[in-house]
N, C-alpha and C positions, 0 to 999 in steps of 0.2 A: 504494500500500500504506500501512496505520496505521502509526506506529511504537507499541510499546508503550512507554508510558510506566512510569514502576515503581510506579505502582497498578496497573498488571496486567492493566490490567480484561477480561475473558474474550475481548469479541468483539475490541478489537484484536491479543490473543497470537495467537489463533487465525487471525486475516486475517495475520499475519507469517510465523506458517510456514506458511502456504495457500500464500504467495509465493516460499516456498524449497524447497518439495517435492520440486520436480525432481532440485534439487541438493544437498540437504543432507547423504545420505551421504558425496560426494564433497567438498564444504567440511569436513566433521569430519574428513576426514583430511587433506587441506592443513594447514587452521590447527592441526590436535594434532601433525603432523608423525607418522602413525601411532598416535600414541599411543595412542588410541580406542577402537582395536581392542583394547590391554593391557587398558587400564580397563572395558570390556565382559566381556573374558573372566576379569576379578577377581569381577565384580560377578555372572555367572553361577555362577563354583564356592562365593563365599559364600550362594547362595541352595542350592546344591546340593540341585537338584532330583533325583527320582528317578521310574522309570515306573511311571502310572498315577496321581501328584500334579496339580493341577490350579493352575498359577499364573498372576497377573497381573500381566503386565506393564502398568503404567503409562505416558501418556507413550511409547507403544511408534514413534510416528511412522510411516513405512514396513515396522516390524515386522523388519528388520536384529537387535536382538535377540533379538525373539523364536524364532526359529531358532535357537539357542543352546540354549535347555530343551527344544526338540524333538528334540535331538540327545541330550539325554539320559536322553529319555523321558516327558518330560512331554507333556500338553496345556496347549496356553498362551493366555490371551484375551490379545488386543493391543487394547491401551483407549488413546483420544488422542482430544481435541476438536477438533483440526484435522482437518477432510474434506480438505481438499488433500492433507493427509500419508497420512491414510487412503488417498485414491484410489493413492495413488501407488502405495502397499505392495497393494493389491487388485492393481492391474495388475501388479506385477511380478511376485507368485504365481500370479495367474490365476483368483483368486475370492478369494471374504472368507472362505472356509473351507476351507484345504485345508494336504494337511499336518501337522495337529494344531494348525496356531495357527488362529484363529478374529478378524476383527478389527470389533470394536463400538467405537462413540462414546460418547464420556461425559465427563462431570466430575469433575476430582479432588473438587470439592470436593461434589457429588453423584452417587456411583458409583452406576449402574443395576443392582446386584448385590442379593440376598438376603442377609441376616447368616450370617457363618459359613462362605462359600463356597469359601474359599482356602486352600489349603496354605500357599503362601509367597506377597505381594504383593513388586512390584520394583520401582522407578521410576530409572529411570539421564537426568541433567541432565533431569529435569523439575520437581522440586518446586520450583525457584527461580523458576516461571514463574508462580506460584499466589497469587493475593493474598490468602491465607489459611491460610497453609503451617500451621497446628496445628489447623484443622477440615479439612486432607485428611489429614496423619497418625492423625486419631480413623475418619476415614471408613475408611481403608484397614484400623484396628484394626478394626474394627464387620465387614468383609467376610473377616476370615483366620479360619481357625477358632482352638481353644484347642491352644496346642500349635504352631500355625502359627508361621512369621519373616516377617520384614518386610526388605530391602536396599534402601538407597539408595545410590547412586552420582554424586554430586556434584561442583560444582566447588568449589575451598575456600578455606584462607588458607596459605600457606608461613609454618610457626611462627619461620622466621627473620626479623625482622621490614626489616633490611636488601634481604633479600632478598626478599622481597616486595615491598619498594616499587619493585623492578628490573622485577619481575613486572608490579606494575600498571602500570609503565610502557608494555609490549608491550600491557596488556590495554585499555589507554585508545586509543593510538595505532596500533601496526601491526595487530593482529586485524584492526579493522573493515577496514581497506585491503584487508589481504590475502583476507578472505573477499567482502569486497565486489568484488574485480577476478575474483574463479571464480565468485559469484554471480547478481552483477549486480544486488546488494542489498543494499546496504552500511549502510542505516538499520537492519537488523534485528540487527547484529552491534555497533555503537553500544549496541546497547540490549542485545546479551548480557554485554561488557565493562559496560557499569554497573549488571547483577543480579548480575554474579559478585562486584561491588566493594561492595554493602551488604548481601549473604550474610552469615549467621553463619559466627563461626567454629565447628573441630568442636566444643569443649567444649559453646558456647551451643547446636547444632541436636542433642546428647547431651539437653540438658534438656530442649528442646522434646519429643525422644519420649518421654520421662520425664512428660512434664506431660500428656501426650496418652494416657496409659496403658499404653503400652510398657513390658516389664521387660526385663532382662540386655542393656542396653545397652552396646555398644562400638565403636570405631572403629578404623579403620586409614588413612594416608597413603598415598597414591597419585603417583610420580613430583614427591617430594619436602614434598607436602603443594597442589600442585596441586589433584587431584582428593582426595579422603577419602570412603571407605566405611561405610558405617553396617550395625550389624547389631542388629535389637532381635526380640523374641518377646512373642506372646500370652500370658499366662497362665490368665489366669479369663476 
């Protein structure tokens, strides 16, 4: 397997989680210690979708999220440019279309979408993988309609900065161990502790949707400042 490096670059993110497919639901909950699952079901009631809304989840991997707005009425396209993660989520549903989610490949940073096609766009721990994180926030604008949100759901900084450094400690050292001993992949979680360590903090990834054309942006902390949510809207 590639390791990704933190240029990003498309084909090896994509060969990294081709290689964790199998396992990746079940590593995000070892290494979040459940937590995962909170922060998933944050990230769905701030997109609060409604039936007959049409959202996309980004980044959907196996589609694990995406069943979350089908639940509450929506239909959901599950977009991710790893085919391995794709396959996975195909098989475990039983087609690439059923259910109300629907799962297509593509690029954050060139969405296969027509302008305007989105209720609400979502990407939950994907945009950090993006070597381009401000032309896929304008792409993802350019596909929601006016009026549409945007949620992302990220991993972050703990604004105590003591306390952070305690953080990075676990994120340098035991993560990749621990994820590496359930997955059997331990370079690809190397590589997730050192995208979550040159991440913005929330205020700076605030601007970026700001620069990108987003308005009414705000944030919220998640399990201390760990993860942090983002919420911004279309306007024109």
């Amino acid at each position: 397997m590639t390791r990704a490096k933190l240029d990003k670059k498309p084909q090896d993110v994509a060969a990294m989680f081709d290689g964790i497919a199998s396992r990746y639901d079940l590593v995000n909950d070892v290494i979040s210690l459940g937590q995962d699952r909170v922060w998933r079901r944050a990230a769905v009631n701030a997109v609060d979708a409604h039936s007959g809304e049409l959202v996309l989840d980004l980044a959907a991997g196996t589609g694990t999220s995406s069943e979350s707005f089908v639940r509450k009425g929506a239909r959901v396209i599950a977009c991710d440019f790893s085919l391995g993660m794709l396959r996975a989520g195909v098989e475990r549903r039983g087609g690439a279309s059923r259910g109300g989610v629907t799962f297509v490949a593509g690029d954050a940073l060139r969405l296969p979408f027509a302008d305007e096609t989105f209720d609400a766009v979502t990407i939950s721990f994907g945009l950090r993988n993006v070597n381009d994180a401000g032309q896929a926030l304008r792409e993802m604008r350019r596909v929601t309609k006016v009026g549409g949100r945007l949620v992302i759901c990220e991993f972050s900084h703990i604004p105590v900065e003591a306390v952070d450094r305690i953080y990075s400690t676990y994120l340098m050292a035991a993560l990749p161990r621990i994820a590496g001993a359930v997955s059997g992949r331990g370079e690809a979680y190397d590589y997730l502790s050192e995208s979550i360590m040159a991440w913005p903090t929330q205020p700076e990834l605030a601007r970026d949707l700001q620069d990108a054309g987003w308005s009414r942006v705000a944030w919220r902390n998640l399990t201390l400042g760990t993860v942090a949510l983002h919420r911004a809207f279309r306007e024109e």
